[in-house]
C-alpha positions in Angstrom: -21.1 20.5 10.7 -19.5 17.2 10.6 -19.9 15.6 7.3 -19.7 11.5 6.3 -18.2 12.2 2.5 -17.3 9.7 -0.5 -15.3 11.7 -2.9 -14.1 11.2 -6.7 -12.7 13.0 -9.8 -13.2 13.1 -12.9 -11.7 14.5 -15.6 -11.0 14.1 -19.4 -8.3 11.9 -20.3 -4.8 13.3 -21.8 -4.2 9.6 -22.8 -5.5 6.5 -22.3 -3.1 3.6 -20.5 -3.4 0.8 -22.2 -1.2 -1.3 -19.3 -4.6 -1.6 -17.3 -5.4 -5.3 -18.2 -8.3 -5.3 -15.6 -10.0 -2.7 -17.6 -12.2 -4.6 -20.7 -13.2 -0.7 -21.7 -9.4 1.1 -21.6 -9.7 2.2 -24.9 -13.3 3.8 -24.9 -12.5 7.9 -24.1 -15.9 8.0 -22.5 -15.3 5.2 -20.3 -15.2 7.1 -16.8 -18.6 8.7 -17.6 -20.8 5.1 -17.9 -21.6 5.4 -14.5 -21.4 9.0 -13.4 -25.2 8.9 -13.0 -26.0 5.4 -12.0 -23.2 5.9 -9.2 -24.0 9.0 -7.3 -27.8 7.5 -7.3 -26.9 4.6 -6.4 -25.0 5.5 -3.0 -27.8 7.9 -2.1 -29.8 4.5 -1.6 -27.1 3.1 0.1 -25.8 5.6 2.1 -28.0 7.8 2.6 -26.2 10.0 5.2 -23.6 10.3 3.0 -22.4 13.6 1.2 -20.3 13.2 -2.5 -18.3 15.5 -4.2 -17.0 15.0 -7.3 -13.8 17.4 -8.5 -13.6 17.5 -11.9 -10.9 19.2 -14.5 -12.8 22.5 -16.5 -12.6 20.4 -20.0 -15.3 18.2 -18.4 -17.6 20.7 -19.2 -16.3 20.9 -22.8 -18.5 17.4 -22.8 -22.1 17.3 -23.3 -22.1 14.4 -21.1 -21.4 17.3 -18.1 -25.2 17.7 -18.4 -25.2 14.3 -16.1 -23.2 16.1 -13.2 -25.2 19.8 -13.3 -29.3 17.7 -13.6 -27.0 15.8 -10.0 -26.0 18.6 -8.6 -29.4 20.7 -9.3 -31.9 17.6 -8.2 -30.0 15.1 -5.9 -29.3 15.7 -1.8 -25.7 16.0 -0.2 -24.2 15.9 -4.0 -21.6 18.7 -5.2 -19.5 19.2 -8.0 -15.9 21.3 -7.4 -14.2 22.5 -10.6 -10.4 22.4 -9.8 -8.5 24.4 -12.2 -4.7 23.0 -11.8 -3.0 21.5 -15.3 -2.8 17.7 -15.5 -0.5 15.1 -18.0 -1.8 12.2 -17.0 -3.8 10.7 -13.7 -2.8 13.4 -11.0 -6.0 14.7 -10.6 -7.0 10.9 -9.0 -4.9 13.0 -6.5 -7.5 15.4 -6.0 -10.2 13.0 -4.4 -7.7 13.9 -0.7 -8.7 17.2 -0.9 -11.6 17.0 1.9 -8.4 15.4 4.3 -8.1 18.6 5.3 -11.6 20.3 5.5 -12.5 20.6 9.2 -16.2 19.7 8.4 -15.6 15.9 7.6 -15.2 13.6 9.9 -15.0 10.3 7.4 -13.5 10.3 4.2 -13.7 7.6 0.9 -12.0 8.1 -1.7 -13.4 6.2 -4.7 -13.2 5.3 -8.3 -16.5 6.5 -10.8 -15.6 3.0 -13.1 -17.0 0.7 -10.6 -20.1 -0.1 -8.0 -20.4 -0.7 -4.4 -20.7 -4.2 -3.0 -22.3 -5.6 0.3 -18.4 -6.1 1.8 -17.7 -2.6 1.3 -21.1 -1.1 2.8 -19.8 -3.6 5.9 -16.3 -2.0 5.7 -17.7 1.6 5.9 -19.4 0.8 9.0 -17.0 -0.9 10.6 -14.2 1.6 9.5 -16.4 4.1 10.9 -17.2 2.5 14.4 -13.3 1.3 14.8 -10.5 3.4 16.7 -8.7 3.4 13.5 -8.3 6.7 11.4 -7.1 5.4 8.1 -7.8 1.9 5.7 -8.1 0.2 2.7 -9.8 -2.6 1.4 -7.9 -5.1 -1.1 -9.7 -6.8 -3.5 -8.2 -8.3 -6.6 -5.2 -10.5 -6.7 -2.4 -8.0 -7.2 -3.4 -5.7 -4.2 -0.4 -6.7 -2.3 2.9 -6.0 -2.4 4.3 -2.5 -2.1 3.0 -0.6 -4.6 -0.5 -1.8 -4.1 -0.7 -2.1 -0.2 -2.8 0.5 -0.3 -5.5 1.4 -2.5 -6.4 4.7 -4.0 -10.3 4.3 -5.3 -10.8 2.1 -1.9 -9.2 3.7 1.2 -10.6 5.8 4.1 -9.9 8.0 6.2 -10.7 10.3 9.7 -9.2 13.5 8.8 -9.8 15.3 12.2 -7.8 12.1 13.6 -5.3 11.6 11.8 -1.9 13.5 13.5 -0.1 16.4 10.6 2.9 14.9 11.0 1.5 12.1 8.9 -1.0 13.4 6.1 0.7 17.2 6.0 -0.2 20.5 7.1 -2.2 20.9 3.9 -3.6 19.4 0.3 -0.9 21.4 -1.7 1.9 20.1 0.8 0.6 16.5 -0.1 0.3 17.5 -4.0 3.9 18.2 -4.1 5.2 15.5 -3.3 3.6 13.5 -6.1 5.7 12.0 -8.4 5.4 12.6 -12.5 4.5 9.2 -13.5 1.1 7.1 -13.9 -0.4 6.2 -10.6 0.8 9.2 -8.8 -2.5 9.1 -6.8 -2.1 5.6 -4.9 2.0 6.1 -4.9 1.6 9.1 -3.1 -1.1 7.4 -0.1 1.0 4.6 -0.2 4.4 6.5 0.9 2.1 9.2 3.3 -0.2 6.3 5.1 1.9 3.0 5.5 5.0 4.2 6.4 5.1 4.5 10.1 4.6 1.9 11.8 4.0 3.1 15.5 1.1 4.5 13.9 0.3 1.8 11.7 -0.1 -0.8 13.9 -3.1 0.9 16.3 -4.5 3.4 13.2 -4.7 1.5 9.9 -7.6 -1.2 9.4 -7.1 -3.5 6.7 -9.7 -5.6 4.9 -8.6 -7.9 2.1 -11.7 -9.1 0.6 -12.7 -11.2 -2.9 -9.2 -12.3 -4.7 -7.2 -11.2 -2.0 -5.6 -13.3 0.5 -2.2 -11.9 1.4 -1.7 -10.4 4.4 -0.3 -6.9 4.8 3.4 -6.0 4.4 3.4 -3.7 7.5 2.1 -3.8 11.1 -1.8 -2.6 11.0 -5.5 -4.0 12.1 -6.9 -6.4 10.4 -11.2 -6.7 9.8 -12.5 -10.4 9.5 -15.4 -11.4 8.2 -16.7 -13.3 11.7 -16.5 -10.0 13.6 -18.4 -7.8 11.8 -21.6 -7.3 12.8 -24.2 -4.8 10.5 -27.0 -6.1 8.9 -28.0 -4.9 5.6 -31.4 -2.6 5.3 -34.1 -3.6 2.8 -33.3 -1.0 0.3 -29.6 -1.5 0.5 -30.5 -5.6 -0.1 -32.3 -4.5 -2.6 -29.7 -2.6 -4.5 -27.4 -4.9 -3.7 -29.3 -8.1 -5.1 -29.5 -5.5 -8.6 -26.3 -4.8 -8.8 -25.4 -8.5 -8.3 -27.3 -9.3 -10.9 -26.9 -7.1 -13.4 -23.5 -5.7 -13.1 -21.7 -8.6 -12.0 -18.5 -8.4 -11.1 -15.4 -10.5 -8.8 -13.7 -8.3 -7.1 -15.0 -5.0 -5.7 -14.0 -2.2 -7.6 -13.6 -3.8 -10.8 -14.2 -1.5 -13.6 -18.1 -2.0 -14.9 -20.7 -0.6 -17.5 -23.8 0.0 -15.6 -25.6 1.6 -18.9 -29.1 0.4 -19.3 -30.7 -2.2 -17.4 -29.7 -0.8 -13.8 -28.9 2.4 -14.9 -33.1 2.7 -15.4 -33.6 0.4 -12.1 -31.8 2.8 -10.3 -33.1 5.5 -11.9 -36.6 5.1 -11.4 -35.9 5.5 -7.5 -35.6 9.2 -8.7 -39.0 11.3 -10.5 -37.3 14.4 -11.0 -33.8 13.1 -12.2 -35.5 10.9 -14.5 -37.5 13.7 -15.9 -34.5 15.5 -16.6 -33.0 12.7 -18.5 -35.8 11.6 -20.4 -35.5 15.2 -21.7 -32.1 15.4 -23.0 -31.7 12.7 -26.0 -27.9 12.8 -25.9 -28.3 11.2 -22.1 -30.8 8.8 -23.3 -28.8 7.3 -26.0 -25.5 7.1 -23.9 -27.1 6.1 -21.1 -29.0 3.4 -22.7 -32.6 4.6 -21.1 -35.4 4.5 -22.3 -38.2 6.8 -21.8 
């Protein structure tokens, strides 16, 4: 079965970097869980022929907050939670959001961050990613995506694993784990030197989109999307969320770290009766999630 699949991991932080200026909520230890339920709920509305899978660390489920991810996984469609049990110093398991590159059931891959929303670009992106010859991408948002470390990003690239040749992404997930480096940021280091680095495939395979703050070209040969040529129009519902999460979680770049506690986590909520029952009867989810009943 060929399977469309955003993937993203999550797992409890060893330490927190404090070099992420971008990031108003770096010092907060439950930061990466604001949106764990608002997320998943919210790309079910817009893309609903989507399948997620979160891979998470076992300490996860040390937290209460792990509640969140088993009411998901019980009550919400095309959602699954993998428990990866490999030790971690600092971000590696970011790394472990490539795992599905190599599952012969998916035929589109996302990577993605949990700290930050969807926007209208990127839903455009995704379908035009999808209906291009092109088998791997990013999208570039903020102002420092460009330049070498950051010509490719992590928590916003794509991929078509069944098309993409093993002489570039690796016979297999622990051949591409191994060559990670020790450092923070082995996650997008380790695309960055796999994905950008050949040019003769580069130049037909890689679609670039550099979107919001970013205006720079890319260093190496690739495809480029512009905003005249694509061509999707927007749903109702996925206006709809859109307009909400304009609203209420603004933001100025996409991917930009965000708290979607309260006011859209219930908006988004209510789309869901038996999720929200759930919620409304755990009182730990209530208060951190800012809902009320």
């Amino acid at each position: 079965m060929d399977k469309k699949t955003f993937s993203y991991s999550l797992f409890e932080a060893k330490h927190l970097p404090q070099h992420r200026f971008w990031d108003r909520w770096k010092k907060d230890k439950d930061r990466y869980w604001y949106n764990v339920l608002s997320l998943p709920l919210t790309n079910r509305l817009l893309f609903p022929e989507y399948h997620m899978i979160f891979y998470v660390s076992p300490n996860v489920w040390d937290n209460p907050l792990s509640a969140t991810l088993k009411i998901l996984a019980s009550n919400l469609d095309k959602f699954e939670v993998q428990t990866v049990s490999m030790d971690y110093s600092l971000t590696e398991p970011a790394i472990w959001r490539m795992i599905p590159l190599w599952n012969r059931d998916i035929n589109v891959l996302h990577p993605r961050d949990i700290d930050s929303l969807p926007s209208k670009k990127e839903i455009l992106y995704v379908d035009a990613f999808e209906k291009s010859g092109c088998t791997v991408g990013t999208i570039r948002s903020h102002e420092n995506h460009h330049g070498i470390a950051c010509q490719m990003l992590a928590g916003l690239s794509s991929f078509k694993p069944q098309n993409i040749p093993m002489s570039i992404k690796g016979p297999d997930f622990n051949y591409y784990y191994s060559h990670r480096h020790q450092n923070y940021g082995s996650d997008q280091d380790l695309m960055v030197n796999f994905f950008t680095k050949t040019e003769d495939f580069t130049g037909s395979k890689f679609l670039d989109y550099k979107i919001d703050k970013q205006f720079h070209d890319q260093l190496f040969s690739c495809c480029s999307l512009d905003d005249t040529t694509l061509t999707k129009s927007l749903t109702p519902q996925q206006e709809g969320v859109i307009n909400k999460i304009e609203s209420l979680v603004p933001t100025s770049w996409l991917g930009e770290p965000c708290d979607t506690r309260g006011e859209y986590t219930e908006f988004v909520l209510s789309n869901y009766t038996t999720i929200s029952e759930r919620i409304n009867n755990n009182k730990a989810l209530l208060d951190f999630y800012r809902v009320t009943n």
